[in-house]
Backbone as numpy.savetxt, mean C-alpha at the origin, in Angstrom:
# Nx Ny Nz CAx CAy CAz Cx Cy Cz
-22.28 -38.22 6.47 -23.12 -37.02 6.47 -22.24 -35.77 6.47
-22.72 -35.18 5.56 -21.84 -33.59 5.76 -22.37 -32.57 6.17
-21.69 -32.02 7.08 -21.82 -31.15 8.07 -22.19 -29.52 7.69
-23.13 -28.39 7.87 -22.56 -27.46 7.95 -21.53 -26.89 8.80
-21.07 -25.63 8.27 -20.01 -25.10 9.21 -20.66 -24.48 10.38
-21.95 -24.31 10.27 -22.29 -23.85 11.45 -22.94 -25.57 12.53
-23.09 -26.64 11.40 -23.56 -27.78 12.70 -22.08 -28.19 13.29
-20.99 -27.55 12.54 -19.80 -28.20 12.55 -18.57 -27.51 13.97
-19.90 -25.98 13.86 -19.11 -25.17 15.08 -18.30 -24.35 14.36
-17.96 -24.27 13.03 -16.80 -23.40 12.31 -17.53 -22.18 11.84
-16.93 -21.20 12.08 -17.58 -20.00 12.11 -17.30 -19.62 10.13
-18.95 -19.28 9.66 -19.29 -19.35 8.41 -18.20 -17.98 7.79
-17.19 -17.33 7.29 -17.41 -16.17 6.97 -17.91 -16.04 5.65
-17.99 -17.06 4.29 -18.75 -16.66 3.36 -19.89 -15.93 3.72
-21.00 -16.72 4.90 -22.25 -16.00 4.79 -22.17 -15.01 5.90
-20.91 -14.76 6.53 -20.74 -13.50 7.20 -20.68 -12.10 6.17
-19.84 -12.39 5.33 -19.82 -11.05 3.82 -20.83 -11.43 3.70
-21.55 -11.90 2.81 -22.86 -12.07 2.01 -23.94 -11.48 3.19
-24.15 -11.54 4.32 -24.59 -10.68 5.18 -24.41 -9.50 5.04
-22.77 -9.15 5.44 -22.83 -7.20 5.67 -23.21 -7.00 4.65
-23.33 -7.67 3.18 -23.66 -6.48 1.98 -25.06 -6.19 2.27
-25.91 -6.48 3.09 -27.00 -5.52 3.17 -27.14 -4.71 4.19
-25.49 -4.18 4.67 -25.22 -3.51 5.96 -24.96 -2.23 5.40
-25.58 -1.28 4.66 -25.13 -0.15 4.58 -23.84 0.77 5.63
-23.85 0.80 6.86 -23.10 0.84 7.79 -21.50 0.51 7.34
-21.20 -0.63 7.02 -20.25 -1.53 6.93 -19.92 -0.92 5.85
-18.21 -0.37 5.99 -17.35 0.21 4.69 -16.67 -1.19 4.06
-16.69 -0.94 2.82 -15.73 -1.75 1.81 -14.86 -0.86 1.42
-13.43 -2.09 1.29 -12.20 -1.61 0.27 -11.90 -2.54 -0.25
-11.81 -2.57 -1.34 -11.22 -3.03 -2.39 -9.61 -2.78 -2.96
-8.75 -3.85 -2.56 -7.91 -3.80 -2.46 -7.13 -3.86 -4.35
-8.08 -4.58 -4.81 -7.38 -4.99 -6.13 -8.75 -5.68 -7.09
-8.77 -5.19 -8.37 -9.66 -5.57 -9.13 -9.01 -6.00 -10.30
-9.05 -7.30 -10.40 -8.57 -8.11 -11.84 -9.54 -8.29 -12.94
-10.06 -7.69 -14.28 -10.58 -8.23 -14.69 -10.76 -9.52 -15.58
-9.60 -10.01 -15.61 -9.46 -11.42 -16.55 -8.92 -12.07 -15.45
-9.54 -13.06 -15.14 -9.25 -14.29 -13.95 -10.09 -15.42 -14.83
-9.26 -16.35 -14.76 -9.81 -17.40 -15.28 -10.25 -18.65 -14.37
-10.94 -19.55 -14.26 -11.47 -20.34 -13.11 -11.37 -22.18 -13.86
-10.91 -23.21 -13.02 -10.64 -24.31 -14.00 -11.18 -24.89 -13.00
-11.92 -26.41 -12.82 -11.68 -27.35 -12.37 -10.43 -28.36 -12.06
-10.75 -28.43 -10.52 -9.40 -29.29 -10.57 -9.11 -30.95 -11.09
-8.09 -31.28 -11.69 -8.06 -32.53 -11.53 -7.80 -33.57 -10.11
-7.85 -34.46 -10.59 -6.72 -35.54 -9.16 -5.87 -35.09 -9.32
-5.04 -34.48 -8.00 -3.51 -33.79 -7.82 -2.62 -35.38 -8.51
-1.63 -35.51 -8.91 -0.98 -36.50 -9.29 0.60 -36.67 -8.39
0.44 -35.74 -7.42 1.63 -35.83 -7.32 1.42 -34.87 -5.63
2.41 -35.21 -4.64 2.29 -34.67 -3.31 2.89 -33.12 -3.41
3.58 -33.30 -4.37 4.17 -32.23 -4.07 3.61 -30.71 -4.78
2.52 -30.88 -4.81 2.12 -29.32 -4.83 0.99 -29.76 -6.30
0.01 -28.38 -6.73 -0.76 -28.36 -7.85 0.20 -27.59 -8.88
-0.56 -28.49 -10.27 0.49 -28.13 -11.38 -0.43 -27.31 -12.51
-0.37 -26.05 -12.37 -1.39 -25.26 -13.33 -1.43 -26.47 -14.72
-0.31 -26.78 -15.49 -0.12 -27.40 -16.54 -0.84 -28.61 -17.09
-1.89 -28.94 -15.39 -2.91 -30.31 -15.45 -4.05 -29.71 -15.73
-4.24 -28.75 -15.90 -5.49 -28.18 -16.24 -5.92 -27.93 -17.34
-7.21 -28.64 -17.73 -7.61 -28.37 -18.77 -9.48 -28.67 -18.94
-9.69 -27.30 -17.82 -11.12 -27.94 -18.08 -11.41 -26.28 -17.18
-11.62 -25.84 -17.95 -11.81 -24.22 -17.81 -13.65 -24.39 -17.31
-13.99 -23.77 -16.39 -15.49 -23.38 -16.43 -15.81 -22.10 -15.69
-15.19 -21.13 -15.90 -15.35 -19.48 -15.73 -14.55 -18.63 -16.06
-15.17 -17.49 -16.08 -14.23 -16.22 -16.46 -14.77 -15.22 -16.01
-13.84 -14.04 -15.54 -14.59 -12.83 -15.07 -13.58 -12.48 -14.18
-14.24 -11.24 -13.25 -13.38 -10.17 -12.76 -12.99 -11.14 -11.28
-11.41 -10.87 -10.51 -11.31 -10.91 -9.34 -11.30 -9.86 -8.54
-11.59 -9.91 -7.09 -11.83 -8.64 -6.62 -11.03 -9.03 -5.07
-9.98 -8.33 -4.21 -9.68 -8.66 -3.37 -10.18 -7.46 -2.47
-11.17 -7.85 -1.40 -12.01 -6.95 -0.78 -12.24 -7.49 0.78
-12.26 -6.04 1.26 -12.18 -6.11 2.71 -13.83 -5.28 3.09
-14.04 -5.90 3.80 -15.37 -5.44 4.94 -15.51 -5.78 6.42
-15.38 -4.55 6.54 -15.12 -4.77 8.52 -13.83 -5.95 8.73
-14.36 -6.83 9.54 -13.34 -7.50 9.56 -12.75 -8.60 8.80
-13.43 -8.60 7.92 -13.50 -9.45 6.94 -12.14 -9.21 5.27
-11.71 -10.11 5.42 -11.37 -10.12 4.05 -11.62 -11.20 2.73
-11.69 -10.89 1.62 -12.13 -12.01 0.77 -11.65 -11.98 -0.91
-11.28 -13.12 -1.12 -11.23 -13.50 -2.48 -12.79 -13.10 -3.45
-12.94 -12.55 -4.05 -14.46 -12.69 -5.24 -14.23 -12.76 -6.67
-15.08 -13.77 -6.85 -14.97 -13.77 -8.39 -16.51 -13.29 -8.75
-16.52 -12.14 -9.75 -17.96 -11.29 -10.18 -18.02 -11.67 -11.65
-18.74 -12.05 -12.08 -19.45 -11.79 -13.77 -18.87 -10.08 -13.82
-18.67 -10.16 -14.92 -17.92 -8.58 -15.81 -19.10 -7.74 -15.83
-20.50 -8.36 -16.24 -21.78 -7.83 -16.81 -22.57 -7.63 -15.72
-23.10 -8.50 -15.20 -24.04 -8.40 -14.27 -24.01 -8.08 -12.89
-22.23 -8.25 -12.22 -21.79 -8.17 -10.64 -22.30 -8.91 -10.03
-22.65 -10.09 -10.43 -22.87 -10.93 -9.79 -22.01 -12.19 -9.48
-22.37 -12.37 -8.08 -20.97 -12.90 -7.43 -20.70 -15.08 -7.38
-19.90 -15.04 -8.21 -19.96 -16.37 -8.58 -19.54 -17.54 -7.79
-18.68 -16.80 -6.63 -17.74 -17.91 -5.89 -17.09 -16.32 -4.60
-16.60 -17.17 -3.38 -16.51 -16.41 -2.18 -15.47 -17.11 -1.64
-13.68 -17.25 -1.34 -13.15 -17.23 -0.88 -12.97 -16.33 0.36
-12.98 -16.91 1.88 -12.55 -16.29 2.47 -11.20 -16.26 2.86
-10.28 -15.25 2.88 -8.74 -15.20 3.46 -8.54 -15.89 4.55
-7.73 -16.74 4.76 -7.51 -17.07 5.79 -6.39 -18.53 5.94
-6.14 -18.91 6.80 -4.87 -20.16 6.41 -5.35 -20.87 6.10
-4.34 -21.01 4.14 -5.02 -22.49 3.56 -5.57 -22.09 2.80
-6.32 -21.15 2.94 -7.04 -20.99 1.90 -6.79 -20.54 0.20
-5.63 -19.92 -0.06 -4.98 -19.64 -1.20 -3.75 -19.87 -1.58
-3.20 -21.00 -2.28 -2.04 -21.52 -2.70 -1.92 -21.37 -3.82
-0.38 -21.45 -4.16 0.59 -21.54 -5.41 0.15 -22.80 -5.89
0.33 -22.62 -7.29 0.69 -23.91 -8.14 2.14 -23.81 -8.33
3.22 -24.72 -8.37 4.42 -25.40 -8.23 5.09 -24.39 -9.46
3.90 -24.81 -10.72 4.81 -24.80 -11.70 4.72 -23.17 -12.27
3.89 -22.78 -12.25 3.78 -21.00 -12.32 2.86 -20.10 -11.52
3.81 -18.59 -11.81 3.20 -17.73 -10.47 1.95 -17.38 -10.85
1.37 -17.54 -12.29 0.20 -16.96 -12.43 -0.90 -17.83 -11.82
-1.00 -19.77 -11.39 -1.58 -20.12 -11.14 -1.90 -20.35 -9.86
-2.88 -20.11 -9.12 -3.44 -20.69 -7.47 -4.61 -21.74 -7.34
-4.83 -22.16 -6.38 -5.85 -22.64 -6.15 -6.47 -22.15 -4.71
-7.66 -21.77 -5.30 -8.22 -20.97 -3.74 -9.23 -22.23 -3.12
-9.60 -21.94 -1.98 -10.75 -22.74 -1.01 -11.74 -21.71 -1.11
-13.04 -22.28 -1.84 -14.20 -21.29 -1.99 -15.69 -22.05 -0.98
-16.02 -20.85 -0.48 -17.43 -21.29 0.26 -18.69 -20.79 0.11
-19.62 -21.55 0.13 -21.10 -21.13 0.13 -21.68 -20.23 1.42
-22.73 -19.91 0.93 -23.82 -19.62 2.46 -23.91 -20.50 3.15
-23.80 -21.98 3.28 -24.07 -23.01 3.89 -22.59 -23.26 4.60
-21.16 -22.74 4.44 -20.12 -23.00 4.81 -19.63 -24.17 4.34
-19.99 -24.43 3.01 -19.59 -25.76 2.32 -18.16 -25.34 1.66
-17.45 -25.94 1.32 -16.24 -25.82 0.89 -15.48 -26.34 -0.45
-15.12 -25.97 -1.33 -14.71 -27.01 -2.44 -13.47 -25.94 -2.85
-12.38 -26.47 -3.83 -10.96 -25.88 -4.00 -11.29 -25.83 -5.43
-10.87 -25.00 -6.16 -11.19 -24.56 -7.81 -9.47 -23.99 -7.96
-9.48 -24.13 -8.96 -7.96 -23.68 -9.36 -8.34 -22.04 -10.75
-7.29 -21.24 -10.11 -7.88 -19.62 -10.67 -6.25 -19.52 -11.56
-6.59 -18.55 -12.48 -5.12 -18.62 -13.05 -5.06 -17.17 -14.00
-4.14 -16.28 -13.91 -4.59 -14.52 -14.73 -3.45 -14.70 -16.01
-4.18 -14.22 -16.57 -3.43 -14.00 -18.16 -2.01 -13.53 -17.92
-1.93 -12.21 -17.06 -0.31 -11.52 -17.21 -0.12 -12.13 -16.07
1.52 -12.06 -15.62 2.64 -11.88 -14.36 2.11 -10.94 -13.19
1.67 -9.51 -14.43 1.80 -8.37 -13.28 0.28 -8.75 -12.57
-0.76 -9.08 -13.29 -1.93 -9.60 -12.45 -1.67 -10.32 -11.44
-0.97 -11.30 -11.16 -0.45 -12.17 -10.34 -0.10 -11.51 -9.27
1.17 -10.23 -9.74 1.76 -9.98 -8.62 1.01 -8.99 -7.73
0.00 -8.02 -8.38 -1.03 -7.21 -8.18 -1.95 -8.34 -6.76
-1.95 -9.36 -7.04 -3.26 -10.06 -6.52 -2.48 -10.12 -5.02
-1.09 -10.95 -5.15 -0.02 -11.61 -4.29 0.13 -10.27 -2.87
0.32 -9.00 -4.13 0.97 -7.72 -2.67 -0.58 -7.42 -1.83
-1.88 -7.69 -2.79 -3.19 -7.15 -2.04 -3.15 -8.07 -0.59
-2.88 -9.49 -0.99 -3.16 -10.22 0.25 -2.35 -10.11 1.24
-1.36 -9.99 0.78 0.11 -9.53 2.15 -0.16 -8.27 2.42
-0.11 -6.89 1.83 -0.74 -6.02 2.53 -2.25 -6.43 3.20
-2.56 -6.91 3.16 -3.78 -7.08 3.92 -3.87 -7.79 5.04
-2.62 -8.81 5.24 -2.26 -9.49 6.35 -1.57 -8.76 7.64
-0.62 -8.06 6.85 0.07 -7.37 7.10 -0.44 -6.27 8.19
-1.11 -5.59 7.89 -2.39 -4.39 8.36 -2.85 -5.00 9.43
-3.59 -6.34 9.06 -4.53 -6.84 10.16 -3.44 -7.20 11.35
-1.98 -7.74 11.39 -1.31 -8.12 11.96 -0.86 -6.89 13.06
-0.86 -5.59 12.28 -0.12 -4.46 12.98 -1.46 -3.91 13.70
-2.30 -4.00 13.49 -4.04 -3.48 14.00 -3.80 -4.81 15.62
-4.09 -5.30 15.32 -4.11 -6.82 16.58 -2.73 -6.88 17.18
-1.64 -6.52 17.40 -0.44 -5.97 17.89 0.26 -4.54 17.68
-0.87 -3.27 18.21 -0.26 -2.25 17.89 1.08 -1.79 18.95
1.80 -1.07 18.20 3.61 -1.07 18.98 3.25 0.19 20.25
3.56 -0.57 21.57 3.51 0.14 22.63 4.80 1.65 22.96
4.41 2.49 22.89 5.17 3.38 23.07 5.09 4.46 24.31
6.52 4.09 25.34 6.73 4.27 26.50 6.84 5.84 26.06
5.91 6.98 27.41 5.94 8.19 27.44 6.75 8.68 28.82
7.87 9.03 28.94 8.31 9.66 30.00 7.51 10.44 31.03
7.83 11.30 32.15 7.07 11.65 32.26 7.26 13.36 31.96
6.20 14.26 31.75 6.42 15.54 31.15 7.38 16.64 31.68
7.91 17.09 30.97 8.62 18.13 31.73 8.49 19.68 31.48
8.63 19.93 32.46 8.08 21.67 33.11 8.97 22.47 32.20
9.20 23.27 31.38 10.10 24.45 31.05 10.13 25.49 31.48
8.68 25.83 32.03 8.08 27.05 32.23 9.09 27.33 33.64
9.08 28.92 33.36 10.30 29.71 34.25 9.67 29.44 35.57
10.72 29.63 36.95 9.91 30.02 38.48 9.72 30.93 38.80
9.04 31.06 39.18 8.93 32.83 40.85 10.23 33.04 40.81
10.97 34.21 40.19 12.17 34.77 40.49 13.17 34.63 39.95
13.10 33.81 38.73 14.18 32.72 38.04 14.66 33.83 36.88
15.64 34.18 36.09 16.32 35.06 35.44 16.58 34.47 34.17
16.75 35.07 33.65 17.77 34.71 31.87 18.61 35.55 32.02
20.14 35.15 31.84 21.16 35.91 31.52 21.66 36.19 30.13
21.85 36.57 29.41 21.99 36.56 27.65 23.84 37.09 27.62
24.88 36.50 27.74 26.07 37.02 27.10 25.82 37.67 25.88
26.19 39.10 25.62 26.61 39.64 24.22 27.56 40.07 23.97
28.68 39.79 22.90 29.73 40.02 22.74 29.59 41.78 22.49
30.99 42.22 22.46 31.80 43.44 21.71 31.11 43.56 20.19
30.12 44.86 20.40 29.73 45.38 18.90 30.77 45.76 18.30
31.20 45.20 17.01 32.50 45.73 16.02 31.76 47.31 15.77
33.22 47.95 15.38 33.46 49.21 15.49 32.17 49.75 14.07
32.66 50.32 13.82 31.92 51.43 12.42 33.01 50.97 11.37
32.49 50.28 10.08 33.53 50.43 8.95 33.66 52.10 8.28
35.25 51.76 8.15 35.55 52.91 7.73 35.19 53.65 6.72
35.16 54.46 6.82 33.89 55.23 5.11 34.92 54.75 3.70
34.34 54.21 3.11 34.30 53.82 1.70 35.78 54.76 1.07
36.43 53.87 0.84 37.58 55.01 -0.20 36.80 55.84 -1.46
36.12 54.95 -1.67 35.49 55.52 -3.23 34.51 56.93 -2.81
34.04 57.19 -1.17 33.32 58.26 -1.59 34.10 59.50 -1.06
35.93 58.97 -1.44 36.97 60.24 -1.12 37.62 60.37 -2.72
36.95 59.93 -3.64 37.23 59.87 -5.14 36.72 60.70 -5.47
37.26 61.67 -6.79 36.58 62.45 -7.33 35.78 61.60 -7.69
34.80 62.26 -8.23 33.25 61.87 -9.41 33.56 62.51 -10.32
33.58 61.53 -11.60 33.27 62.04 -13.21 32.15 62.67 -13.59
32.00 63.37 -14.60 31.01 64.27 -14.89 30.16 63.74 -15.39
29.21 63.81 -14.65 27.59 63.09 -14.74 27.08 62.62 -13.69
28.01 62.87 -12.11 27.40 62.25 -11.18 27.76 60.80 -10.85
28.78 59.85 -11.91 29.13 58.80 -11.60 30.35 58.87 -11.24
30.54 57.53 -10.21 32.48 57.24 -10.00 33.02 56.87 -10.91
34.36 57.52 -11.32 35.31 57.49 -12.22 35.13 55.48 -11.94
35.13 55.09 -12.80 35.87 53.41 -12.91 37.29 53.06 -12.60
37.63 52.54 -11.79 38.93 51.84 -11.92 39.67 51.23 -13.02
41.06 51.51 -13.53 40.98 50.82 -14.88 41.64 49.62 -14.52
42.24 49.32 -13.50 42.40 47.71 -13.23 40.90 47.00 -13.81
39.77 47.24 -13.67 38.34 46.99 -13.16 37.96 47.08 -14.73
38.44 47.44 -16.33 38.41 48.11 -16.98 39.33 47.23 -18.39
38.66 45.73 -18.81 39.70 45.32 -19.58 39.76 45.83 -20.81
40.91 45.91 -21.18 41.63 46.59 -22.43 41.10 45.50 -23.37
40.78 46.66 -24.56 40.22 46.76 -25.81 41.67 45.75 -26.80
41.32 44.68 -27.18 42.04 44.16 -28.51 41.06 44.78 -29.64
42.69 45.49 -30.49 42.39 45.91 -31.79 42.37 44.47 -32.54
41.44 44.74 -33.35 41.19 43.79 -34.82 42.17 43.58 -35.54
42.49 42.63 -35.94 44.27 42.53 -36.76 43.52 42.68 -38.03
């Protein structure tokens, strides 16, 4: 007999999201929107050591991925392009989203119902950079939740007074004001006619004649 996750005691979060969305209240972010994600059936793994995108050959979806957070929630979604309607519900969490062995573009996620039923589908994106786009959403997102649930304690001394006392002084040392500079040689120069100082002809380079 198979169990729900709730006869099972495992706390549902598929039908925890599928809930808040009629929580107006409850903010979403959207961490990353893929629109070409491709969706395969899995085969029999053939081998212990990991899933091999390269066994796949039995495609049955296509459409946008969406890596999205609500309240406390985070989640894998796969949406129809057209309609937004939501085809499959990974929740984040351990286990739930692995590498395939043989390339970075392929994973296999753990997807759940409203009922907390569970089945593994193998997802796989056309480019690299989709991949790596998908890879930094979920680590930043771990990441966050990790530093939120262990925020860094920071020891405050205790304050200190600057403010002056009843009677307390400032002394200010100021040095020796330098003297008066001596008045300008130039305004013991005659002046040329017009009101300007004669030019210096050091100050004054000599004219080359034209050969």
């Amino acid at each position: 007999m198979v169990l729900t996750a709730e006869e099972a005691g495992v706390p549902n979060e598929a039908a925890a999201y599928l809930e808040s969305l009629e929580d107006p209240e409850v903010v979403e972010r959207v961490r990353c929107s893929i629109p070409d994600a491709h969706v395969f059936k899995l085969p029999t793994r053939q081998t212990a050591g990991g899933w091999r995108g390269a066994d796949w050959d039995q495609e049955v979806w296509q459409g946008t991925l969406k890596v999205v957070e609500r309240g406390d929630l985070t989640v894998v979604l796969l949406v129809d392009r057209t309609s937004g309607a939501i085809f499959a519900v990974c929740p984040v969490k351990e286990g739930a989203v692995d590498r395939c062995v043989d390339s970075s573009r392929y994973f296999v996620l753990r997807v759940e119902n409203a009922n907390g039923r569970h089945i593994y589908i193998g997802m796989a994106f056309n480019e690299r950079n989709d991949a790596f786009d998908f890879n930094t959403s979920l680590e930043d997102s771990r990441r966050e939740k990790e530093a939120e649930a262990n925020p860094v304690q920071v020891e405050h001394g205790p304050a200190k007074d600057y403010s002056m006392k009843d009677g307390e002084k400032i002394h200010i040392n100021v040095g020796k004001v330098a003297g008066k500079k001596e008045k300008k040689e130039t305004s013991k120069k005659k002046k040329a006619p017009g009101g300007f100082l004669k030019p210096n002809t050091r100050d004054t380079p000599r004219r080359l004649s034209d050969n």
